[in-house]
N, C-alpha and C positions, 0 to 999 in steps of 0.2 A: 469586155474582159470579165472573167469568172470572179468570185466573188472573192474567194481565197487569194486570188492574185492581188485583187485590189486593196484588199486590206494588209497582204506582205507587204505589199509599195507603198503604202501607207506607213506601215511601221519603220520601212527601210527609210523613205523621206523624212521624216520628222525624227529619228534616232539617230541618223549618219548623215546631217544634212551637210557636215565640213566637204565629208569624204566626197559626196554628192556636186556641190559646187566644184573642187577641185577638178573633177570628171569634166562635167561640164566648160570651163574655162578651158581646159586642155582641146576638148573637144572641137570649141570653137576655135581653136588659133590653127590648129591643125587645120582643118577646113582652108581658114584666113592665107594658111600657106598655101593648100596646092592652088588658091584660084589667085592668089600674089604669082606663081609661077607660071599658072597658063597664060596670063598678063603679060608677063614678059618674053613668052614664049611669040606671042602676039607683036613682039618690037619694041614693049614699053619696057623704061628703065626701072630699075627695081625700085625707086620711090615711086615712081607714080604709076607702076602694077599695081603695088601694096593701096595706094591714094583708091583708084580705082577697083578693087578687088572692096575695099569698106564703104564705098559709095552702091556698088551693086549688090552686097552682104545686109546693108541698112545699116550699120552702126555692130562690135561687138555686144555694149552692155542691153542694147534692143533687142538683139537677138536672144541674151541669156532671156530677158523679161520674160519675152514670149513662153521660153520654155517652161519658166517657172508657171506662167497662168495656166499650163496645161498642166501642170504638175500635181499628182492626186496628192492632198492633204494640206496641196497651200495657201487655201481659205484659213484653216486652222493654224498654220504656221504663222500667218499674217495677224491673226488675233494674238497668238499667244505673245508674239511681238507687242503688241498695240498695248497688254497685260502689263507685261516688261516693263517699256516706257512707263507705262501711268504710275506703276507701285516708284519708277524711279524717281517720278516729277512730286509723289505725294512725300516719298523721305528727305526732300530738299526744302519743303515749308509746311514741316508737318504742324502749326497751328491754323493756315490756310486751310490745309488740309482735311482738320475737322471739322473745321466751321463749315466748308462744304456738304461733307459728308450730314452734319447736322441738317442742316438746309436742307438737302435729299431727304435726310429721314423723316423731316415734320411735311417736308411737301408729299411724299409716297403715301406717307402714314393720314394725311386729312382729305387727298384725294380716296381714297381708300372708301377710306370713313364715310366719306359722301356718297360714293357711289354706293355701299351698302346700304344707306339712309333709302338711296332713291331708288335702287331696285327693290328693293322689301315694302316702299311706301307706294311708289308710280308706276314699277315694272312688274315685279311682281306681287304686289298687293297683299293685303291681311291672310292668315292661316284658316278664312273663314269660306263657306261653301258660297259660292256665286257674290262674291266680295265685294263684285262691283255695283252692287245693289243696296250697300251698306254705304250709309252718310250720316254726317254729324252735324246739329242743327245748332246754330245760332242765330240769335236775335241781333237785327240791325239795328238800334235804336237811332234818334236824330243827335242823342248829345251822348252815344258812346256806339263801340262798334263789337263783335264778338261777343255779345251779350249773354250770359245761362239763362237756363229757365228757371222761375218759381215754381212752387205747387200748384199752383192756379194754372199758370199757364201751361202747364204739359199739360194735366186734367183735360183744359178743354182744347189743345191739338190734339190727344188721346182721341178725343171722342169724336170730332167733328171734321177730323183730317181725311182726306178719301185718297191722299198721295201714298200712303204706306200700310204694307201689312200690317206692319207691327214697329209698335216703339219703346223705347226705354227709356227710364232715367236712372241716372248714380250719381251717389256725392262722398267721399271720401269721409271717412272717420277714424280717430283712433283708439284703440281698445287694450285695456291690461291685463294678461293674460295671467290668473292666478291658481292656484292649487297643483300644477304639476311643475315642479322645483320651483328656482327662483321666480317674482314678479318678472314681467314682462310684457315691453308695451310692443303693439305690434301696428303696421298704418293696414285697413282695411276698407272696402269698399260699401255701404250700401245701394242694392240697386235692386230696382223694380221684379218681381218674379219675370217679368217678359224679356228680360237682359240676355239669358243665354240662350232662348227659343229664338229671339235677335237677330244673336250671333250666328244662330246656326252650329252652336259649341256643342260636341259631344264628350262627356264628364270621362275622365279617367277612370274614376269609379263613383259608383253613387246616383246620385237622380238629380235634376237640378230644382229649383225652389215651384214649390206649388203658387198657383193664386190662389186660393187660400193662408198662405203662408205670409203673403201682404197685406193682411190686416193686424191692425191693431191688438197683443197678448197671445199671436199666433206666430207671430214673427222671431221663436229662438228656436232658427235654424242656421248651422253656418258652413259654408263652401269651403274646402282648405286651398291653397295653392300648393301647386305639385311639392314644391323646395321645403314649404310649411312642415306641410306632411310628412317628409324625408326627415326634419332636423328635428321635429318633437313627438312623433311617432312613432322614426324608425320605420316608415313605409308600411307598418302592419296592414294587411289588407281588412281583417277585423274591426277594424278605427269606427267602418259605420253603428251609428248606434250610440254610440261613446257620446259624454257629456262632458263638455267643456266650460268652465267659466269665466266667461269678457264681460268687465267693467261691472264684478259683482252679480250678474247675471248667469244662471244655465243656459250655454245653449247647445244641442243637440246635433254632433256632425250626421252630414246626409251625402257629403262627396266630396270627392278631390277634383279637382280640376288639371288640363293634362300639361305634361313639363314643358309643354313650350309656347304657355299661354303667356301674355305678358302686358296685356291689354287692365288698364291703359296706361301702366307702367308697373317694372318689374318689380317694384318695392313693395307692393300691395300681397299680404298673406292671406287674407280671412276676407268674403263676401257675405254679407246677413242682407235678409229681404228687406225692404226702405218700405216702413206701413203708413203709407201716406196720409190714414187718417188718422195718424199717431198726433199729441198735442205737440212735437217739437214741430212737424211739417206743416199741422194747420194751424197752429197759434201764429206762425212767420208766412204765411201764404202768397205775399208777393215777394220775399226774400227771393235774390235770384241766386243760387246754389246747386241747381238740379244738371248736370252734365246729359245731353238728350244723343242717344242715336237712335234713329231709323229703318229698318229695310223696306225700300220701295217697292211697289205691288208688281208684279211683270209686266 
């Protein structure tokens, strides 16, 4: 059937579907008669023509079904039915009704949630270049599990590891951001110069931390985060160069990092180099505080 036809009968079925059944009903009884009379034409009495004429017919409302399951649109007719009923059954115990509805919502809404968890985390992995090379190291210890690293101990997996190209470490910090309007304190990261060579990160703008820049009195240098950057400098592309002051400190921006970094949570604004042989890291050298990733060698 042309396509034009098909969607007239369409529209004709679901807009005139009284007129439509009426047809139909006429239709079948008509039939129901002449074979009632060839029946009796045959010797049989007008009852049990008629008896016989619905037994070789199958049934009248059998026969409408049939027509209707051929009927273009009444897939849709039968939904919009099933609609019907449901808005009927919800206006009859409409506090049932929510609480259902509620139900649905937190059950849609945390499978959701999940599944975005695990394709971003198992399916589809970190926003980073060959991702599956990228691991985060904890210490098993006998009387704790998940362990971080000290100073010490990254130092000497640093040096003496032959499983990885390259490794890192970061420890969270927090920093008061002064001189451009009000105070403000911000959560920020220090991490190793080797963090974003790591990652495999390529800066939105800027360059990312020298080593050099990991030593001790060399280390006010600071990373911004994309959102950072947007809410206290207006996105200037200018920005590098610029001098900012954290925790009474200059330090010197050198990049942004790009908007859909988020690693290792999105609350972090500001990354500065961690100078391991600064007196906070080595005065506490077995303090375990050092957050370690990896990339494995190929």
């Amino acid at each position: 059937m042309p396509v034009a036809s098909r969607l007239a009968s369409l529209f004709r079925n679901l807009t005139r579907r009284r007129k439509i059944e009426r047809d139909l009903t006429a239709e079948v009884d008509s039939y129901l008669d002449l074979l009632t009379e060839k029946k009796m034409k045959q010797g049989l009495s007008e009852t049990e023509a008629r008896r016989a004429a619905l037994v070789e017919l199958g049934g009248t409302e059998q026969v409408k079904e049939q027509v209707r399951d051929t009927r273009t649109g009444h897939f849709i007719e039968t939904r919009l039915q099933d609609v019907r009923f449901a808005f009927r059954s919800l206006r009859k115990a409409p506090a049932f009704s929510l609480t259902v509805v509620l139900v649905l919502a937190l059950g849609i809404g945390s499978t959701a949630l999940m599944f975005t968890i695990v394709n971003s985390v198992l399916l589809k992995g970190p926003p980073f270049p060959q991702a599956d090379r990228l691991v985060m190291l904890w210490q098993d210890l006998p009387q704790e599990k998940l362990v971080s690293f000290s100073t010490r101990e990254f130092t000497t997996w640093r040096e003496q590891s032959e499983l990885f190209e390259s490794m890192a470490a970061m420890t969270g910090k927090g920093f008061t951001i002064t001189g451009r309007g009000e105070p403000q304190l911000v959560l920020g990261q220090q991490v190793t110069p080797s963090f974003f060579p790591t990652l495999g990160l390529k800066l939105a703008l800027g360059r990312p931390f020298l080593e050099a820049e990991g030593k001790n009195g060399q280390d006010r240098s600071v990373i911004l985060s994309f959102g950072f950057w947007r809410e206290k400098f207006g996105m200037r592309p200018d920005v590098m160069g610029e001098t900012v002051i954290m925790n009474g400190a200059p330090y010197n921006i050198i990049g942004v990092l790009p908007e859909n970094f988020d690693f290792p949570a999105p609350q972090y604004k500001v990354w500065v180099p961690a100078a391991l042989d600064a007196p906070v890291f080595q005065e506490n050298q077995d303090a375990h505080f050092l957050r370690v990733i990896g990339r494995l060698k190929s």
